[in-house]
N, C-alpha and C positions, 0 to 999 in steps of 0.2 A: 576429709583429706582430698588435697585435690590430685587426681588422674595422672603420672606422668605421660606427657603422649612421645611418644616416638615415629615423626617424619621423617619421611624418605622421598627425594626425588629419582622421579624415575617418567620416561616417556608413556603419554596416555593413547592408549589404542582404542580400534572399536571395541572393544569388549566395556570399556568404559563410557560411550557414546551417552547413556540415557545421565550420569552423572556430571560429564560434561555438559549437557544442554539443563539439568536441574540447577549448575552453580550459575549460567550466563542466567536462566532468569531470576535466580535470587539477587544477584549482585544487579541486574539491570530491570528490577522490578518491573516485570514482564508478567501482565494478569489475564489470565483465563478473557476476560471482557476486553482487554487490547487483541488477543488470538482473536476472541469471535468477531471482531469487527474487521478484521480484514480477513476474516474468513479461514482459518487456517486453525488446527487441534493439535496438541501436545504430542499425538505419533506423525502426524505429517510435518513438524518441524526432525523429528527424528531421523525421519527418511529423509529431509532434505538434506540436514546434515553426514549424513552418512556418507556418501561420496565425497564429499569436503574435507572431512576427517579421514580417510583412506590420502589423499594426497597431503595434507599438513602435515608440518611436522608441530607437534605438541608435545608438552614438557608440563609435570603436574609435582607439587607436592601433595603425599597421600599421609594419610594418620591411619595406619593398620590397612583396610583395604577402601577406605573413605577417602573419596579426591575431592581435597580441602581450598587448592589454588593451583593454575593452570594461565598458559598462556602459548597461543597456537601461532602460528608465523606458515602462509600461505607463497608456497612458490609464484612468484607473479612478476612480469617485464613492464618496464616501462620507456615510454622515448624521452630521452635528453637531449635536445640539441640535435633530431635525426640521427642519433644515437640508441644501439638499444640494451637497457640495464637488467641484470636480474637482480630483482628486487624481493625484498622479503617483508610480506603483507601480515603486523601486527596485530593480533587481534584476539578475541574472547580473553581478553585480560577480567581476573576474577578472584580473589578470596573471600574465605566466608570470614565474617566479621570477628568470630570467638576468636581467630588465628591471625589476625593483623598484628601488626606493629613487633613482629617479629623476624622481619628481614627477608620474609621469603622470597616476594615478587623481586625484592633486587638481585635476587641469585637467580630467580628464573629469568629476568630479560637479561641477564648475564650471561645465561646458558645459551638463551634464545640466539643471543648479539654473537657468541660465538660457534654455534651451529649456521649461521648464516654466513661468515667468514669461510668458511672451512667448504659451502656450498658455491662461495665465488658471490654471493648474492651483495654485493658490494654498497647497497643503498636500503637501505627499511623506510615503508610507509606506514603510518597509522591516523586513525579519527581517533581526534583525544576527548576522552571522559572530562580529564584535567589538563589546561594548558600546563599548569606550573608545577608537575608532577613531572610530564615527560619532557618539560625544560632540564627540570635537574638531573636526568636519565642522557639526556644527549639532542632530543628530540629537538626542532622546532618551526615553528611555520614555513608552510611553503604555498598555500593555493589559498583562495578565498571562495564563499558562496555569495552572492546578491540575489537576495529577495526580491521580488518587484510587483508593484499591483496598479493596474492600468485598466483606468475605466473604457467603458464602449466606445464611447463618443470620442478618444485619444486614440483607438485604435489605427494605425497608419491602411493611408488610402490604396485601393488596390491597384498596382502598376505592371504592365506588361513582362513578360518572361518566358524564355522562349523554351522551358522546360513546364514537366505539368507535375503535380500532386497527386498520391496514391495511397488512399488508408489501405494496412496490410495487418498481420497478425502481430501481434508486441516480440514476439519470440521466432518471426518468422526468421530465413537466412538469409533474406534480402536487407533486415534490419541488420542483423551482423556484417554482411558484406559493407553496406555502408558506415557501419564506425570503423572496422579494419581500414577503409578510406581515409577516413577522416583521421583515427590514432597513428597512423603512420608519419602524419606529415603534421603533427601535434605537440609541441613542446609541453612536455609533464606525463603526457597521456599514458592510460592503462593500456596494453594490449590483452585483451579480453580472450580467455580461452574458457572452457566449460564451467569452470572452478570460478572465474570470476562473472560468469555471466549467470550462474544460480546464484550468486549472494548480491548480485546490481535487483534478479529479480526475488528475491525473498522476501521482502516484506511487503510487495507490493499486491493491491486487489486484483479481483479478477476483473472488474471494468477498467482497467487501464488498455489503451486504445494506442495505435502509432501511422503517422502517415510519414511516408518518403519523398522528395524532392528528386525528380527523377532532370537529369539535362536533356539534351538534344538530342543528346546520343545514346539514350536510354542508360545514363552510367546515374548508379544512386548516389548523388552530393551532398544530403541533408538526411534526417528525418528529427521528427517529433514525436515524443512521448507526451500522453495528453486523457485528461479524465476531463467529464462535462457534472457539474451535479449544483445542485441549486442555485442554478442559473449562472455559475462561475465556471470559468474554462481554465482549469487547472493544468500546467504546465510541470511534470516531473522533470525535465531534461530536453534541448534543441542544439543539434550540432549542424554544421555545415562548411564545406571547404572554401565558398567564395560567395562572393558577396550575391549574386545570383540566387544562388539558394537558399541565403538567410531571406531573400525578398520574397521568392515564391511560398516558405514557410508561412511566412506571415500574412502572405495574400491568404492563404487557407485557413490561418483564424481568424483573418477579419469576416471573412465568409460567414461564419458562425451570429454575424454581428444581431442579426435577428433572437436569437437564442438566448442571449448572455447579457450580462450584465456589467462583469468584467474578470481582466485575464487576471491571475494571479501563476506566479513561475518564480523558476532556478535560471539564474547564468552564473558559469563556473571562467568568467574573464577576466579579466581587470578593466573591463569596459564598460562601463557602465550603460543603461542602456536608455536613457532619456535624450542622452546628443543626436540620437539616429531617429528619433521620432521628432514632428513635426510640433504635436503638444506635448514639452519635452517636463509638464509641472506633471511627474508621477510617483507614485512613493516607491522608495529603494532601499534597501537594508544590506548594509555589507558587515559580513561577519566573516570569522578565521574557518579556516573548512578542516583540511589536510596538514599535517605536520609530518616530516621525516628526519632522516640522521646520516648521516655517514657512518658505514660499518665499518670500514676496508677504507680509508683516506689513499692508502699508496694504490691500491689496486682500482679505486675510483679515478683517480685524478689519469693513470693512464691510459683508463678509456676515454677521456674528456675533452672534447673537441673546443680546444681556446681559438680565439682567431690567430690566423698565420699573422708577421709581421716580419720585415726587414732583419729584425735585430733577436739575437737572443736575450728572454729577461729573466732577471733572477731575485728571489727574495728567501732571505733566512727570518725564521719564524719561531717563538716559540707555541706548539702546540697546547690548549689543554681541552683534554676531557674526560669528564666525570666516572665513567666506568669502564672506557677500554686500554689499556696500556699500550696495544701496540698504535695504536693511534696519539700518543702522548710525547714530550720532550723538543728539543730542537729541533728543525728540520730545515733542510734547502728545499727550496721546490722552484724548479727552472722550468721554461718554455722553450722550447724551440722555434726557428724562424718558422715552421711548416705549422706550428698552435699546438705537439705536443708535447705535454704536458706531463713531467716527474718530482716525485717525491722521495728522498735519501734523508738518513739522519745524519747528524754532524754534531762535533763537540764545539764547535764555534758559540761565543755567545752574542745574546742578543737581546736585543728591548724592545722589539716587534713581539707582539702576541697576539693571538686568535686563539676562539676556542670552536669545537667542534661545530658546536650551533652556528654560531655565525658563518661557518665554512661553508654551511647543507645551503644556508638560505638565499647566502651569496652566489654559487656557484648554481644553483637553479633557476636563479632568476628572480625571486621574489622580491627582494634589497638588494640596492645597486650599492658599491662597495663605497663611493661618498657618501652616501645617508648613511651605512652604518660605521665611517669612519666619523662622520660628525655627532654623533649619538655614542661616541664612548665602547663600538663593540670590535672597533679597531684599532688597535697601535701601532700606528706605522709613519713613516715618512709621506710627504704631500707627493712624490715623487713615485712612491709606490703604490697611493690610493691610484695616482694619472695612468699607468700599469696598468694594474687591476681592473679598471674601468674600458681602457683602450683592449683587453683580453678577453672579455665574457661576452657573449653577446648578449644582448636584451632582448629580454621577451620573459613573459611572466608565465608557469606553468596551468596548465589547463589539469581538472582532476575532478570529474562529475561522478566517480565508483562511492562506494559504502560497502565496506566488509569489516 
């Protein structure tokens, strides 16, 4: 006879912490032998989590006092357009396998989507397990990673700059001052507080190493995250606010050029990085990074800085999306001449349609509103794609985090 079980969802606390961290690594088959390799034992993942989980908010289906499936949402800001959002950071998505296909996780990011409304958190990020899972949820791309691996001999020649390079501790506060620099003045960027700067550095060894791009004025412009190991100068992350500082970066790994053999690294751009080198034949790999949603459509769009214009513009719309209803149905959504930007419902009809997704990806930057009108994820008039286009500004989101 099989068991009736009786679930209850209810929010997971510390008291639940070692159960929490037992379902992430079943579900994300996490072995003893990946822990011992970057050095790290089943109670110091504990402790890491523990302050993590005191700020989430988490939501679990339990089976008696067994937490079966779970999904945490991390308070977290981000910049849009020198804009700043509070965002809700997706994440430890989990069931255990006997208890799938029973509807749960869509009632927990249900719960999640609207505990994060309710906190104002008007925008959610996640890294997706599955693209086409949190497609149908609401989710979708917004950032990409590029791979890139660059022999010795392609490394770019070293040229004058009137600031110097400083290896410093990976967790020092010199390194945080310099991304609060740099995420500020960052379209997509995390603004990094405690909570997000333990899970940027949690998975990471203890030889991971970082040097800073200091200017003229001793203000930190850049730095680098950077591991050296069989003969490869491994690149986790390099940011920098101008062009200056991406040169003296790199004058500091060609230095290495004795050493190495060749660089391998992350850029979180749409830049690819072979135009800026001299031997520009090097290998690059771009793939999807970062996906987000719109939680809150009306209370997003009126933080949204559109460009100002002359004229006020206006488009009636109809809405859809998959699991929030107040995000659903007809809508107006005007601009004003000064770029802001509102959202009202209306009974008017219309043959205009968008749906959530396309809203996130447009309205961040990632798909300019021609490509996704010509690709079928816009309905509208040629008149309001030239709108749309002349409204947002371009620039494609930056998003180098992991949690």
């Amino acid at each position: 006879m099989i068991r009736k079980r009786e679930l209850k969802m209810k929010p997971v606390g510390l008291e639940h912490l070692e159960q929490y961290n037992q379902l992430l690594r079943y579900v994300f088959q996490v072995t003893d032998q990946d822990l011992q390799e970057i050095g790290w034992e089943e109670k110091e993942i504990i402790r890491a989590k523990s302050p993590t989980l005191k700020k989430a908010d988490v939501s679990g289906w339990f089976d008696g006092e067994k937490l079966i499936s779970q999904v945490a949402v991390y308070p977290m800001k981000v910049r849009i357009f020198n804009r700043t959002y509070d965002m809700g950071g997706l994440t430890g998505v989990g069931t255990y396998p006997e208890y799938a296909n029973q509807g749960l996780m869509h009632k927990l990011l249900y719960q999640s989507l609207k505990n994060m409304k309710e906190r104002k958190q008007t925008i959610s990020y996640l890294y997706p397990y599955s693209i086409p899972y949190y497609r149908r949820k609401g989710w979708e791309i917004i950032s990409d990673r590029i791979a890139y691996e660059i022999n010795d001999y392609q490394l770019p020649k070293i040229k004058q700059v009137s600031g110097d390079v400083e290896r410093v501790d990976a967790d020092s506060e010199e390194v945080k001052k310099a991304y609060e620099r740099f995420a500020l003045q960052t379209h997509g960027a995390l603004l990094r507080d405690d909570l997000a700067w333990n899970e940027y550095w949690l998975w990471d060894s203890d030889d991971l190493m970082a040097a800073i791009y200091y200017n003229a004025k001793n203000e930190p412009d850049g730095y680098i995250f950077y591991w050296i190991k069989e003969e490869i100068f491994h690149i986790k992350d390099m940011i920098f606010i101008n062009e200056e500082a991406r040169t003296g970066l790199w004058n500091f790994i060609s230095a290495h050029f004795s050493m190495i053999t060749k660089v391998k690294g992350y850029t979180y751009t749409d830049e690819p990085l072979a135009f800026l080198l001299e031997d520009a034949d090097i290998k690059e790999t771009i793939s999807p990074y970062f996906m987000a949603r719109i939680v809150d459509l009306e209370g997003f769009i009126e933080q949204y800085p559109f460009k100002p214009d002359t004229i006020k513009r206006e488009w009636i719309f109809k809405m859809d999306d998959p699991l929030l209803s107040w995000n659903q149905g007809n809508l107006i959504f005007t601009i004003d001449a000064d770029g802001k930007g509102k959202v009202t419902r209306t009974s008017k009809q219309t043959d205009d349609k968008i749906d959530i997704q396309t809203m996130a990806t447009m309205l961040l930057g990632y798909k300019r509103p021609d490509y996704l009108y010509k690709i079928g994820r816009i309905s509208c008039s040629h008149e309001t794609v030239d709108m749309l286009e002349d409204s947002i500004e371009q620039q494609t989101p930056y998003f180098s985090d992991y949690f």
